[in-house]
N, C-alpha and C positions, 0 to 999 in steps of 0.2 A: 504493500500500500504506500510504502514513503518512496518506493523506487517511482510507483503510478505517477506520484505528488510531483515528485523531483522532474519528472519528464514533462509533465504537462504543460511547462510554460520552457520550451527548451530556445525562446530568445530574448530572455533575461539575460543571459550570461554577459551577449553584447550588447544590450543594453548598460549594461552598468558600469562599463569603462565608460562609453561616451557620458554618458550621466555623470559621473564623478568629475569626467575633465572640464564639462559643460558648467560646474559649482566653484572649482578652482579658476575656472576663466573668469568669473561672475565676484570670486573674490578678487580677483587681480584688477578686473577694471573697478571695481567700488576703492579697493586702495590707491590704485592711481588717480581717482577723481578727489577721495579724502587729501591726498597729499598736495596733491595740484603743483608736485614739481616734476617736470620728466628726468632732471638727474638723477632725485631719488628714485621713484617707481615709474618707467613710462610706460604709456597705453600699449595694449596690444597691438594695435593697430600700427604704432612707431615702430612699436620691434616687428612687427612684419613688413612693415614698410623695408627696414631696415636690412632684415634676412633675403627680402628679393633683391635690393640692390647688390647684396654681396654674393649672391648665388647667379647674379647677372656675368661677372666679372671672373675671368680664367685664372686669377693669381687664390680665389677662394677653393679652388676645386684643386690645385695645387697643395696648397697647406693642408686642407683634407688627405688627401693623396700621403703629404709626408709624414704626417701625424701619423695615422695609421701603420706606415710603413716602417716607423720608428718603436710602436707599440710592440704590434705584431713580433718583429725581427727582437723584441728584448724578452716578448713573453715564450719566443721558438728557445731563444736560449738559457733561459729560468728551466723551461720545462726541461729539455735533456740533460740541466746539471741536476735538477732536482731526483729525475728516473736514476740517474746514474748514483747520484749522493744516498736515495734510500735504497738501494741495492746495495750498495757494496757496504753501506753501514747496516743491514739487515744481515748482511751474511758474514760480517766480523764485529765480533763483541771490542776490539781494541781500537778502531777504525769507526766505532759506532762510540766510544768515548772520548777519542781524538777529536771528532767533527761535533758532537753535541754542543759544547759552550757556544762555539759559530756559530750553529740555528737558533740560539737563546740572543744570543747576540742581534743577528739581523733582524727576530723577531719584535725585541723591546725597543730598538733605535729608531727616532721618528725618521719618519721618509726625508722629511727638509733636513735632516744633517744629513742624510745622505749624499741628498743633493748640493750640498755647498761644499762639501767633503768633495765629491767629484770633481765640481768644478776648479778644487784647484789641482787635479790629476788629472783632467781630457779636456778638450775643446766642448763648447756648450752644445754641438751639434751629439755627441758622445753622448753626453748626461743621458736623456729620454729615454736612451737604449739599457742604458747601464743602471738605471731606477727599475726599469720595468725587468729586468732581469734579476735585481736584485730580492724585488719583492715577490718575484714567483717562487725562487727556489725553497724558501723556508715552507711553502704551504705546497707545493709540490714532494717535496722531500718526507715530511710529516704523512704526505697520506700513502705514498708508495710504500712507505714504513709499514704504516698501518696496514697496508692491504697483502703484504706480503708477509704477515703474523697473522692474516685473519684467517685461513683454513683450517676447516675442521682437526681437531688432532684425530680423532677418530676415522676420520676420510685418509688424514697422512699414515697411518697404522695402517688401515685397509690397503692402501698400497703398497707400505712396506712388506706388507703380510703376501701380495700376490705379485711380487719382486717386480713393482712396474721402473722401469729406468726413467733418468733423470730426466730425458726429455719428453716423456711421457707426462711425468708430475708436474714440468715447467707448464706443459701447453694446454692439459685437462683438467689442473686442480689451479697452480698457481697463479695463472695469467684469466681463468676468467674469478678466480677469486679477487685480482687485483684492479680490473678494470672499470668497476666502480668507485672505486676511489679515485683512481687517476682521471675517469672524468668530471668527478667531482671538484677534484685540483687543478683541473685544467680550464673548468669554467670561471670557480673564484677566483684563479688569479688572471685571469683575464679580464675581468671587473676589473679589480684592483690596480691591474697593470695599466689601464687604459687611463684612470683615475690621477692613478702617481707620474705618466707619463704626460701626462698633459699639465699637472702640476708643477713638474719639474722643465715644460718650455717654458710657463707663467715665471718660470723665475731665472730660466737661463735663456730667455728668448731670443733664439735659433731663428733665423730670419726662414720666413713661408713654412710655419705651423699654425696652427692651431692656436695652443697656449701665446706664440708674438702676437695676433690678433688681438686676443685676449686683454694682453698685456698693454697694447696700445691703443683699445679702447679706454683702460682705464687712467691712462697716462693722461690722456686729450680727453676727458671725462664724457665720453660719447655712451650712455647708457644704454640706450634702443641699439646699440653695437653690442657692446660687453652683453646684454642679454640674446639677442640673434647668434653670437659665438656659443654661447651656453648652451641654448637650443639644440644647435647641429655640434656639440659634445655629447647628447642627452640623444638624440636620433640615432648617431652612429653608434653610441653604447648599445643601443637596442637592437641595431641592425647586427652588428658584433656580436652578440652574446644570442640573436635566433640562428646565425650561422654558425656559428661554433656548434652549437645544441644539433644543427641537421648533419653536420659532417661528423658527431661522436656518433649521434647514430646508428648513423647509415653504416658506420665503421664498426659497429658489435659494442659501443660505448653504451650506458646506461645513463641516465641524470636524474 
């Protein structure tokens, strides 16, 4: 009877984003009316004014483009030191006490000393890659850990018991025991990485990204700018994290 319920009205579901966004649009323009300055809050309307002028012009689609590609290429290398970091400290107790402080480490240090910290070790164009890298590997490494301690012991006994060989256990027990985690790891720190990487142009502003936009809206106090940048950080996050989700997949990944 609550399945009957549940089905009955099966276009609520999409109803209730647009509704929600349709209430938060409703508060945005009553605060920008309340405030009556467009530095502080401006109209929707300015920041869309604003987002089609900059979506009109090929140096926006540019910064897009390197933002991304700066992301991406730090979260490809977070992720392989990460598989690589929880393997091999999974499979040696000495090498898994060697490396533990470093994960405690990059986990409590905030991302801006990171970032200033690089800056005076690479060029600012460096940083984005080297944040996003940074931040993947601790929550990547944590869960390959995790997911290469999670099988059954009783599953690992029944195999010892009917002498399957190692590559047997890697590829039947271990690796689909592990691949929830990993895409779990692979999703968060992609958030995250996208998050710190565009943080880290806001403050190392890499001429045609993202975060220099960003940065030089707020510089020339162009607000209906600084917001339109926000915007297409908050689109692409979204586009970013439903493609990620269709390529795990499609690839045998869980989420």
């Amino acid at each position: 009877m609550f399945t009957a319920e549940k089905n009955k009205y099966p276009l609520s579901r999409y109803i209730k984003l647009p509704a929600a966004l349709l209430f938060w649009l409703v508060v945005w323009i009553t605060a920008s009316e309340i405030v009556g300055m467009e530095l502080l809050i401006p109209s929707p309307y300015a920041v869309l004014e604003s987002f089609i002028s900059l979506a009109k012009e090929k140096d926006f689609y540019i910064s897009c483009f390197n933002s991304l590609y700066k992301v991406v290429l730090g979260w490809g290398a977070g992720l392989i030191a990460g598989v690589i970091l929880g393997i091999i400290t999974s499979l040696s107790s000495v090498l898994k006490t060697l490396f533990e402080p470093l994960l405690y480490i990059i986990k409590a240090t905030p991302v801006a000393s990171f970032i200033v910290l690089a800056l005076v070790l690479m060029s600012s164009k460096k940083v984005p890659v080297f944040t996003c890298a940074l931040i993947s590997v601790p929550i990547v490494w944590a869960n390959i850990s995790e997911g290469i301690n999670s099988p059954d012991k009783k599953l690992l006994e029944m195999a010892s018991f009917f002498n399957m060989n190692r590559k047997k256990k890697l590829t039947d027990i271990y690796i689909p025991a592990t691949l929830p985690y990993f895409s779990a790891a692979a999703k968060t720190a992609m958030g995250l990485s996208w998050k710190a990487g565009i943080a880290a142009e806001v403050i190392c502003t890499p001429s045609g990204t993202i975060g220099a936009g960003i940065s030089n809206a707020k510089i020339y106090l162009e607000s209906p700018s600084l917001f339109a940048w926000t915007i297409t950080v908050i689109i692409l996050s979204v586009i970013l994290e439903k493609l990620l989700g269709f390529v795990l997949k499609k690839h045998g990944g869980t989420l």
